[in-house]
C-alpha positions as CSV (number, residue, x, y, z in Angstrom):
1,X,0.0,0.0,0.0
2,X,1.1,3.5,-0.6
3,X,-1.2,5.0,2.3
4,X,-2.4,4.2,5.7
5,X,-4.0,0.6,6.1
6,X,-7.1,0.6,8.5
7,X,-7.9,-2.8,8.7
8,X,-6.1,-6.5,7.8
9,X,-8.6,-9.7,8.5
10,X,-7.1,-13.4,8.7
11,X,-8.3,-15.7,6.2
12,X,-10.4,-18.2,8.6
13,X,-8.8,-21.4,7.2
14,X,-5.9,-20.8,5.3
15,X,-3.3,-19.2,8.1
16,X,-0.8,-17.6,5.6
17,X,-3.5,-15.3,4.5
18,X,-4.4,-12.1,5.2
19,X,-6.5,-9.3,3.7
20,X,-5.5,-5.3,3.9
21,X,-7.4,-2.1,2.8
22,X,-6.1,1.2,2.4
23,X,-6.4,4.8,2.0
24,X,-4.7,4.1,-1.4
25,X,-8.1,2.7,-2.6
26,X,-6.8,-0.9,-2.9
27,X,-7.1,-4.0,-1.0
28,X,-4.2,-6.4,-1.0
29,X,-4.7,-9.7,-0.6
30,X,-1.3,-11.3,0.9
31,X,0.2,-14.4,1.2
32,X,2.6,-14.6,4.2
33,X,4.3,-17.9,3.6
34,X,5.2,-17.3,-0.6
35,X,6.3,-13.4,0.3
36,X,3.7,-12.4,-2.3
37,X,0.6,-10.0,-2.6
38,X,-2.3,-9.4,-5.0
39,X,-3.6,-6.1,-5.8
40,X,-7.7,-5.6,-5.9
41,X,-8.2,-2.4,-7.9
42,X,-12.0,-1.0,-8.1
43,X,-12.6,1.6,-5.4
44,X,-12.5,5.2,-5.5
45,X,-12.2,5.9,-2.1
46,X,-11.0,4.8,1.5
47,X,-11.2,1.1,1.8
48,X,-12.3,-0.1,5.3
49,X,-14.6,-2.9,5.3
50,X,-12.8,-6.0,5.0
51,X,-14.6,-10.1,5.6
52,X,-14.3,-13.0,4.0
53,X,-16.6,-15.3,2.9
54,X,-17.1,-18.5,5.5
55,X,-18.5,-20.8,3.3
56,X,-16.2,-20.2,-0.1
57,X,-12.4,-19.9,0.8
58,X,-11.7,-17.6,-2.3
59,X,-14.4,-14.3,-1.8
60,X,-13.8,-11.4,-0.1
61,X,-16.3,-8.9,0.9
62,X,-14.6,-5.0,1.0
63,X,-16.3,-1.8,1.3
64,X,-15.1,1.5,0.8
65,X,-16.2,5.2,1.6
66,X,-17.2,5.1,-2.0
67,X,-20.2,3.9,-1.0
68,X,-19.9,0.6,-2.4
69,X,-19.1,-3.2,-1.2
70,X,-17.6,-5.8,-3.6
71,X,-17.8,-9.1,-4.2
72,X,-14.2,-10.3,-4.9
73,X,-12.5,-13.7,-6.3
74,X,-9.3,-13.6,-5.0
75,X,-8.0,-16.8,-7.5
76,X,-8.1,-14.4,-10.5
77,X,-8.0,-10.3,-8.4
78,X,-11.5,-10.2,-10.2
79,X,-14.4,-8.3,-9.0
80,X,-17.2,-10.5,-9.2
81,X,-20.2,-7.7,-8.3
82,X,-20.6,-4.5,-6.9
83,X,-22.9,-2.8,-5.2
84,X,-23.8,0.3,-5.4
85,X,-27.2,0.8,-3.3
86,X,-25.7,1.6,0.2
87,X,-25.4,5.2,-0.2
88,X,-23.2,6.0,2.8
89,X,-19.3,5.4,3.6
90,X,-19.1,1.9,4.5
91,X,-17.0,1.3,7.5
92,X,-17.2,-2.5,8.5
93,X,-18.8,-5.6,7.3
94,X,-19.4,-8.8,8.7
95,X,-20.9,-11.9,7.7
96,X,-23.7,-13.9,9.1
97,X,-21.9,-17.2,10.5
98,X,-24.8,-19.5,8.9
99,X,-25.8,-17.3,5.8
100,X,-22.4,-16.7,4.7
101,X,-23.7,-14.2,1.7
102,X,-25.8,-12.3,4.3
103,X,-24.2,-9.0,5.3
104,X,-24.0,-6.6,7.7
105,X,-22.9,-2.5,8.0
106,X,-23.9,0.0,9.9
107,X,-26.5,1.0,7.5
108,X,-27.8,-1.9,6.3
109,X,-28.5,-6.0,5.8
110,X,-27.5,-7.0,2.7
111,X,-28.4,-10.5,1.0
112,X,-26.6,-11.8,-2.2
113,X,-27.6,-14.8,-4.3
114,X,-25.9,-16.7,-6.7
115,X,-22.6,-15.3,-6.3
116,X,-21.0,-17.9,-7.8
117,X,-22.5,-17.5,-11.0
118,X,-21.5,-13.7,-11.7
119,X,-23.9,-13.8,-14.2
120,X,-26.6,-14.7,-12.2
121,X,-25.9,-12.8,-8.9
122,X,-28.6,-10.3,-7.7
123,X,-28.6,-8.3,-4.2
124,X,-30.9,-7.0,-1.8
125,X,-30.4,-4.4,0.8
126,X,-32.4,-3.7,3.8
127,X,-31.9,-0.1,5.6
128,X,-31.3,-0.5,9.4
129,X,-31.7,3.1,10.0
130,X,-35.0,4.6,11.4
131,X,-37.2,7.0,8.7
C-alpha cells in the first residue's frame, strides 16, 4: 500500500492469508508464507470494510467510503459484483456465520444470491436506519 491501512482480516482457514485495505483505494490480498501479494483495484475511495466469505475460501467482501461493497475472487483479483445501493461510507462488514452471503454495516443488511455464478448474482439491501 502507498497509504495508511485501516484494517487487515485473517483468512479463517488458510493461516498464511491475510487481507488489507487502504487509503490508497486498494485492498491487498497477501500471502505470508510465498512473500507475495495481489492487488484488488475498483474503489475510488478509502477502503475499510474488509470479511471473508465463511463458506467459499476464495471471496472477499470490501467496502469502501465510496459507497460501495464488492464481491471479490481472489483466485483471478476479479471483482465479481458490486454494489452500489448503500449510499453511505461503509466502514465495516461482517458476515452472518450461517448465511455466509448475508451482510452486515452499519446501515444496512444486505443478502446476495448466486454469487458464484456472476452472471446470475442479484442483491438485496435492507436499511437498518429509522425514517
Amino acid at each position: 500500500h502507498t497509504e495508511k491501512i485501516f484494517n487487515v482480516v485473517w483468512h479463517y482457514t488458510i493461516d498464511s492469508i491475510l487481507a488489507s485495505g487502504s487509503d490508497d483505494r486498494t485492498v491487498r490480498v497477501w500471502d505470508i508464507k510465498k512473500g507475495t501479494s495481489k492487488v484488488l483495484l475498483g474503489h475510488s475511495n478509502y477502503v475499510r470494510g474488509i470479511c471473508w466469505n465463511n463458506e467459499i475460501p476464495w471471496i472477499l467482501f470490501t467496502g469502501s467510503w465510496d459507497s460501495t461493497i464488492r464481491v471479490w475472487d481472489i483466485r483471478d483479483s476479479t471483482c465479481i459484483c458490486s454494489i452500489c445501493d448503500h449510499h453511505a461510507d461503509v466502514y465495516g462488514i461482517a458476515s452472518h456465520p450461517g448465511k455466509p452471503f448475508s451482510l452486515a454495516t452499519c446501515l444496512s443488511l444486505i443478502h446476495i444470491s448466486e454469487p458464484t455464478r456472476p452472471e446470475r448474482i442479484s442483491y438485496a439491501v435492507f436499511c437498518l436506519k429509522k425514517k
